[in-house]
N, C-alpha and C positions, 0 to 999 in steps of 0.2 A: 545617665543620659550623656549624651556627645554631642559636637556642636554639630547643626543639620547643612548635609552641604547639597540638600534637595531642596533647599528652601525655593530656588527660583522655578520648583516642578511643580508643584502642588497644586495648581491652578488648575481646574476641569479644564479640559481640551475637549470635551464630549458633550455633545444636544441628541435630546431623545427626540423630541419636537423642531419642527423650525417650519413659519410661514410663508409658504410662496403665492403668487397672485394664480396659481395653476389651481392650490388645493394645498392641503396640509403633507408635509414631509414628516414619516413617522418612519424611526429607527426601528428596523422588524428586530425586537431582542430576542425570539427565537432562533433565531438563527446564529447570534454571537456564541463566543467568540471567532467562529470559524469565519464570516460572512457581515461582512458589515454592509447591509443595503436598505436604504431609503425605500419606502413606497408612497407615493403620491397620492392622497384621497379626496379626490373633490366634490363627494357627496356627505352627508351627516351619516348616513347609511354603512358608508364606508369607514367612516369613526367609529360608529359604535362597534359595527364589526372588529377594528383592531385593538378596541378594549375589551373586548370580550374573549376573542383570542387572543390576549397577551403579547400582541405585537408591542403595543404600551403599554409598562403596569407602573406600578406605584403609586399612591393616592395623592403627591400633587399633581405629577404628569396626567393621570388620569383625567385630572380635574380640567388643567390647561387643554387638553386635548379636544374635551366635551364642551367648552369653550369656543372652541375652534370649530367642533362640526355644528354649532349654532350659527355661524358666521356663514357656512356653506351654504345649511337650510336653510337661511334670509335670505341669500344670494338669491338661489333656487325659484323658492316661494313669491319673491318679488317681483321676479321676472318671468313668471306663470301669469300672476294675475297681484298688479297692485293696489288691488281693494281689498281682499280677503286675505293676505297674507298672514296675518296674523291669526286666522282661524286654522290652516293648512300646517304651520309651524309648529304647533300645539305637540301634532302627531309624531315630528321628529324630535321633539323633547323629551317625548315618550320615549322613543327608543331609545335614545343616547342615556335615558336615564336608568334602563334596563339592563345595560351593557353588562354593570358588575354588583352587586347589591351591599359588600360591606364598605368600599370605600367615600367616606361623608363626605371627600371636596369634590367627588360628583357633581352628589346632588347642591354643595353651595356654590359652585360655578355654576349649573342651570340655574340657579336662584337670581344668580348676579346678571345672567343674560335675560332672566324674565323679569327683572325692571327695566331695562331697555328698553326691551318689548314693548312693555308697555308706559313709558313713557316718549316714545318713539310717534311723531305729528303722522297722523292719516295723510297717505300718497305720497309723503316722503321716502327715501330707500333707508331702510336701518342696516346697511351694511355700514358704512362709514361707522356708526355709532356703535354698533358690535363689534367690530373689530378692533375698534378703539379700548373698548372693557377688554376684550378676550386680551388683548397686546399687554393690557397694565396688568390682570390677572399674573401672565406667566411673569413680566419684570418684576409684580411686587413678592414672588415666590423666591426668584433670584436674590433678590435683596433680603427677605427674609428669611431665607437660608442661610445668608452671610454674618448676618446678626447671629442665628442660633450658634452655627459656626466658633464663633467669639465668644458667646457667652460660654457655650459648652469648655471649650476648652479653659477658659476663665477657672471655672469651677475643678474641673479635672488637675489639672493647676500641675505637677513635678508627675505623677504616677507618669512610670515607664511604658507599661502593658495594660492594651486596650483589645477587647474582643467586639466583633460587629455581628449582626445577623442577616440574610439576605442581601439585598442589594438598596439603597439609601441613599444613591448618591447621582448622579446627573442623569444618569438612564432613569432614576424614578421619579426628576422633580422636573422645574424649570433648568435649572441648574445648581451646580455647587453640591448642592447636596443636604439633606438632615442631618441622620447619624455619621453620616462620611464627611458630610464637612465640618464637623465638630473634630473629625479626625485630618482632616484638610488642614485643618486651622493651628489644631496641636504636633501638623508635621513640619509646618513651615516656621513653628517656633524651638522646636527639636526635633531629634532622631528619636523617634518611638520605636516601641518592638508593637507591630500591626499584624493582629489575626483575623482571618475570618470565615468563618464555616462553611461548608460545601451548599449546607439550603437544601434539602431536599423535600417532597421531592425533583421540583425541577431547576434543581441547581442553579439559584441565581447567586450564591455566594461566587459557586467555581467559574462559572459561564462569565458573570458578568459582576463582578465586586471586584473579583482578581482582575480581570480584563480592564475593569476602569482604572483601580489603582496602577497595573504596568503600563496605559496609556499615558499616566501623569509621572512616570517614574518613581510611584511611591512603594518601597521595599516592604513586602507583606509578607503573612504564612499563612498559608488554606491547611484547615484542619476539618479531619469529618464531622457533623455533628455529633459522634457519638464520644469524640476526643476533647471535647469542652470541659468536661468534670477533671479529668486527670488533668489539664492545662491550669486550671484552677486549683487543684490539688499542692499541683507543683509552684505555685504563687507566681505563674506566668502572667496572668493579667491583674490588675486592680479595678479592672472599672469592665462594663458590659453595656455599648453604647447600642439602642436599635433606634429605629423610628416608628411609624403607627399609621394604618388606615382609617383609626375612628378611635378616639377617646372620648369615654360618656362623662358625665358632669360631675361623677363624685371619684375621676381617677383612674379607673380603669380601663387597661389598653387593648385593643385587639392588633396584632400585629401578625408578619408570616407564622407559619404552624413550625413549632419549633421552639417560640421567643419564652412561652409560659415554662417550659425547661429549664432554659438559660437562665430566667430568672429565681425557681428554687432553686439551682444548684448554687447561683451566685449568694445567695441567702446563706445556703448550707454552708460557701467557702469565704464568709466574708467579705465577696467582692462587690464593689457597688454597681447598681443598676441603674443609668439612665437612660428615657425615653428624649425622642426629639422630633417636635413635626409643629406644624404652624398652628395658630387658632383655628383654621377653616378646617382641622383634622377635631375640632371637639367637636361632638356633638351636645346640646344643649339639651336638647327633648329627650337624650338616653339618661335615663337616671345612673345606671351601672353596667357593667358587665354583662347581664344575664339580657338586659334587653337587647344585645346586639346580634346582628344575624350572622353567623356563621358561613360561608360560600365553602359547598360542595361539588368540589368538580367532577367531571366521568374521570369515575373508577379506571379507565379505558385510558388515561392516561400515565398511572402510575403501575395498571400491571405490565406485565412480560409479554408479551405478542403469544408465546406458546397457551399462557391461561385466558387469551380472550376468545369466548368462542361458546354457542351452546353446550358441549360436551364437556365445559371446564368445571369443575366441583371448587376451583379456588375465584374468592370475588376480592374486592378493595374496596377499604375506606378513605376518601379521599379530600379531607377538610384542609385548607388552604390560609385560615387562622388561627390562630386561639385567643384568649385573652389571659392577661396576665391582670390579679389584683394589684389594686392601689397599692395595699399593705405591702406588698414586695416590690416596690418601685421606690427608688431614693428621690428623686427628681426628675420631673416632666422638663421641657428647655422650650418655650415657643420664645416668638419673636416680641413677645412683648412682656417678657420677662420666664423667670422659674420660679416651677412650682414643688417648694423643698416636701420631704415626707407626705405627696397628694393625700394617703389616706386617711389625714388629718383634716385637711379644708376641701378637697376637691379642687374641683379648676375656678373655683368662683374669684381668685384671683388675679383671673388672665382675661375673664371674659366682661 
């Protein structure tokens, strides 16, 4: 390695989310990197819509987001009728909670906004008081990214070469990032050699990982997913940093469809795996792996405009996770510590 003389780059420059008194500002990431435009959603209705369509993804952003269209639907509800509010709100919970079904800081952000709720005085307004949790939700994801950040690279410690999956980094959190700022953190303390895979199939590596990194000026290489084995082959990386939408209680990760690859190959080449996402990415009530749901999106999005169509004899499978065993995971990194060989204890020492 060489001395980094991006050290004063590394700093996210990028919000996926940002709160205005209008309604919530969500970075449409479909449309990056060509189009960088904001949409303003001032109903719940309208959040759950943009995590469902992937205008927001990643499972904290996700989570901050559902947050936020809680704050709308108290708006709303309040100023409908301030007796029944809380009956009426129920229903936008519902959908906000419908949006995506594998990511778990979903559903513990609606968790966090249904104590409010319900400790929220009759005929008072619970906006003030929601907005207050949803605000600290996204800051404590910030800061808890900052942590992982540290640690991770703590751990990672001289390795030169680092490979990433998807996109992990301020497009998918509060900011800063999971696995990207683990790689944030090890840019600003040297010049790494940074890969990161296209993601297919809707390329959040190429669209938006590269995109974030040249925002910050941090020196990358997009490689196709199918070029990970030979880059490990050729002892280009040491380390395979991703993040996670739901880790069950004995380890096992669900992550974009792809990750469980990277991780036998990295097995196969020696290279070490780590995972990075906060406590509110474990889930507690999942014992493993197999309990977790899988999201399948239309097919309609990963074929070819020519094979869509009655007349077409070619269909798609179109799963958007996988999960990767404990057993081939070196170290979990939440913010409140790591968790070294999970397949040994699980997460019971984070939670």
């Amino acid at each position: 390695m060489t001395s980094n003389p991006y050290h004063e780059a590394v700093e996210d420059s990028v919000r996926a989310l940002r709160w205005s008194d209008e309604g919530l500002l969500v970075l449409d990431q479909r449309r990056l990197p060509d189009t960088c435009d904001y949409h303003c959603h001032s109903t719940a209705t309208g959040v759950a819509e943009a995590i469902a369509t992937m205008q927001v993804r990643g499972a904290p952003a996700i989570g901050i987001a559902a947050a936020y269209g809680v704050v709308l639907a108290a708006r709303a509800r309040f100023a409908q009728s301030a007796d029944d509010w809380k009956q009426a709100i129920a229903r936008d919970l519902e959908v906000l909670a419908a949006s995506r079904p594998t990511a778990v800081n979903l559903f513990w952000a609606l968790d966090q906004m249904r104590s409010v709720i319900a400790a929220t005085v009759p005929g008072t307004s619970p906006v003030p008081g929601l907005l207050a949790r949803a605000e600290a939700i996204h800051a404590e994801d910030v800061a808890a990214n900052r942590a992982m950040g540290e640690l991770g690279a703590d751990l990672i410690g001289e390795a030169a070469g680092v490979l990433t999956h998807c996109n992990t980094g301020s497009l998918a959190t509060g900011g800063y990032g999971t696995a990207l700022g683990v790689i944030r953190s090890l840019c600003r303390r040297a010049r790494r050699d940074v890969y990161a895979t296209e993601t297919r199939p809707w390329s959040q590596g190429a669209r938006l990982t590269a995109w974030e990194l040249s925002q910050d000026r941090i020196p990358a290489t997009l490689i196709a997913d199918s070029a990970a084995g030979l880059l490990m082959r050729r002892q280009g990386v040491q380390w395979v940093i991703v993040g996670a939408d739901r880790i069950a209680a004995n380890g096992d990760t669900a992550n974009k469809i792809g990750t469980y690859s990277l991780a036998v190959l990295a097995r196969q080449h020696g290279v070490k795996f780590m995972v990075v996402a906060p406590t509110s990415t474990v889930d507690r009530n999942c014992r493993s792996g197999k309990d977790i749901v899988i999201e399948e999106r239309d097919p309609r999005e990963f074929l070819p405009p020519c094979f869509i169509g009655s007349n077409s004899t070619i269909s798609a499978w179109n799963p958007v996770f996988d999960v990767t065993p404990a057993a081939l995971i070196d170290v979990i990194v939440t913010e409140r510590g790591a968790v070294r060989n999970p397949a040994n204890s699980g997460m019971q020492a984070v939670l």
